[in-house]
C-alpha positions in Angstrom: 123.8 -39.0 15.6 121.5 -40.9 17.6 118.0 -39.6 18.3 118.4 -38.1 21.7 121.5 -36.2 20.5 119.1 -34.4 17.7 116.6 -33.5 20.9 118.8 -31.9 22.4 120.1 -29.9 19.2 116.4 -29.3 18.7 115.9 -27.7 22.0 119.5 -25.7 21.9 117.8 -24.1 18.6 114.6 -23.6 20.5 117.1 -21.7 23.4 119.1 -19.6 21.1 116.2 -18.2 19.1 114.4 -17.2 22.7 117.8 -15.6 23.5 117.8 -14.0 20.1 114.4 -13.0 20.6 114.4 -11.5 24.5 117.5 -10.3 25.0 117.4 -6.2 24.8 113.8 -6.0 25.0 112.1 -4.1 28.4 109.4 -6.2 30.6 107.3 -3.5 28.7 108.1 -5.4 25.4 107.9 -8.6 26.3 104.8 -8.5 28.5 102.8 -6.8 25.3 99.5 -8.7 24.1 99.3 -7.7 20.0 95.9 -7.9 20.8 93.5 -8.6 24.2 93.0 -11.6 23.2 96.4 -13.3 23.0 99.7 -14.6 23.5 102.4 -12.0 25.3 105.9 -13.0 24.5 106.2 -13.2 28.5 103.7 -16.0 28.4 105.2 -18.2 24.9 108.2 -17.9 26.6 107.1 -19.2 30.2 104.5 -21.7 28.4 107.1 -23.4 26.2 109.7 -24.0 29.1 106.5 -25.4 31.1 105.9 -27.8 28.0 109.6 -28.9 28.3 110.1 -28.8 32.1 107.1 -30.7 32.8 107.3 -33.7 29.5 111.4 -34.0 30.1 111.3 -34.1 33.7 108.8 -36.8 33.4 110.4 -39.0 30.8 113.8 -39.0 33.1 111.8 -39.8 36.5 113.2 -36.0 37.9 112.0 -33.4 39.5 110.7 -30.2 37.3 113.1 -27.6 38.2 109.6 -25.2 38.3 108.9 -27.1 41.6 112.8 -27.5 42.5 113.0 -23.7 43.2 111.6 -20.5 43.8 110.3 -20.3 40.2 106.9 -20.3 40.4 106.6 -16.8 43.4 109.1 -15.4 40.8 106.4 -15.5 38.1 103.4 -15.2 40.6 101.9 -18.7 39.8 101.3 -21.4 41.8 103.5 -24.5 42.8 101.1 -26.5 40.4 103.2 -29.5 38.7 100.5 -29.5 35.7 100.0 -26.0 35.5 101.8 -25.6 32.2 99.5 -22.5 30.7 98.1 -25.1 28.5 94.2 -24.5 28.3 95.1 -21.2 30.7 92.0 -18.4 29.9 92.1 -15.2 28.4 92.6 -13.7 32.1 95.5 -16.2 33.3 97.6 -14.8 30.1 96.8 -11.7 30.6 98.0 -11.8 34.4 101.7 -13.6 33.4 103.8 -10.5 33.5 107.6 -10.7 34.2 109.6 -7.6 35.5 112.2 -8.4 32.9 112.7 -10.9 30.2 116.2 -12.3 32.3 113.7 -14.2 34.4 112.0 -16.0 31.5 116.0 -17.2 30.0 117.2 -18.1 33.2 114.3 -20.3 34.1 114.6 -21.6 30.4 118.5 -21.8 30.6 117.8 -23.9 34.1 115.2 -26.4 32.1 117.4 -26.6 29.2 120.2 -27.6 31.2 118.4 -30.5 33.2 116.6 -31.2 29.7 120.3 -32.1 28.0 121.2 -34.3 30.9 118.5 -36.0 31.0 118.5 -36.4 27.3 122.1 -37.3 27.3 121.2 -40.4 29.7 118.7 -42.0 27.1 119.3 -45.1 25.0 118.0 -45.4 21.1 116.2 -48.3 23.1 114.7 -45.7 25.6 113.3 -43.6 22.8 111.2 -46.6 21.7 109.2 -47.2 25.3 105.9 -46.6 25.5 103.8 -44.3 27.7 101.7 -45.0 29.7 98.7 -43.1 28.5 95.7 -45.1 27.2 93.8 -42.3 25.9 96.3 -42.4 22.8 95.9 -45.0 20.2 98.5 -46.2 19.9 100.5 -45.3 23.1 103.2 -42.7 22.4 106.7 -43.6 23.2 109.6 -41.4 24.8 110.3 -40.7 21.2 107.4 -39.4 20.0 106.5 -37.1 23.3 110.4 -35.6 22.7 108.8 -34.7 19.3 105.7 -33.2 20.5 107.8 -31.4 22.9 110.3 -30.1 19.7 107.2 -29.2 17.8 105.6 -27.3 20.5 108.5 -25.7 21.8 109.6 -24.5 17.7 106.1 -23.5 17.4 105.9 -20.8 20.3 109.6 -19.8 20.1 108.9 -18.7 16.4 105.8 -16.4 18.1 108.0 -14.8 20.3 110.2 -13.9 17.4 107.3 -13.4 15.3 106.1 -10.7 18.1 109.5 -8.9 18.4 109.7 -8.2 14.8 105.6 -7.7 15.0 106.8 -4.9 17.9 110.2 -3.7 16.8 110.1 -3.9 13.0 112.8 -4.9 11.1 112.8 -8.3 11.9 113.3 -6.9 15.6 116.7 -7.7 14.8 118.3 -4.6 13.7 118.8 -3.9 9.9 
């Protein structure tokens, strides 16, 4: 299996376990902070797909599909291309609310779907290109942002699961 084939597995995992983790749940649910001071469900869920729209669209010289559509009215942000929640302030996660977890899967479902074909059009040789981005030593290469992506992406898709269970009990799975 080469290495943009176990990216893209990566990131299916990363899809079926926000599936697993929204589906059922009320806008109530997922727009919940545990406490004031952190991360809603609503805003892992938006945040991560940011992560991965914004680093895949990039490394395949595409468009983000946030700024290809009418994504960012439907979650009441701005048309930013950077704006990814990363560094956002107690108050911008806080005002991410959704009117039903269906928006946050189909937005993910529409990056994950750009994300494999991208993916699918990279060589091992691709992977091994480096960034341009001198304030990393060394420069990371398509490889190791894909990683970064995977990591943060598994990170914040275990939260929201965390959360549901944190909410629902039971593993917010059902016995």
């Amino acid at each position: 299996m080469d290495g943009n084939e176990l990216i893209i597995d990566a990131l299916g995992r990363v899809q079926r376990i926000l599936h697993r983790s929204l589906e059922g749940l009320s806008a109530t649910d997922v727009n919940r902070q545990p406490v004031p001071h952190a991360n809603s469900m609503a805003w892992l869920a938006w945040h991560l797909t940011r992560i991965q729209d914004d680093h895949v669209a990039d490394i395949g010289g595409v468009p983000q599909v946030w700024l290809s559509g009418d994504w960012p009215a439907r979650f009441n942000r701005k048309a930013e291309p950077k704006e990814t929640g990363h560094a956002d302030t107690l108050e911008q996660v806080a005002a991410l609310q959704v009117d039903s977890p269906a928006l946050l899967l189909a937005y993910h479902d529409a990056v994950y779907a750009q994300s494999k074909a991208v993916l699918a059009k990279l060589s091992p040789q691709d992977l091994e290109l480096e960034l341009n981005e001198p304030q990393y030593t060394p420069l990371p290469t398509v490889g190791v942002r894909l990683v970064s992506v995977v990591s943060d992406n598994t990170q914040h898709a275990g939260q929201v699961a965390y959360l549901r269970g944190y909410f629902q009990g039971l593993g917010g799975f059902g016995a």
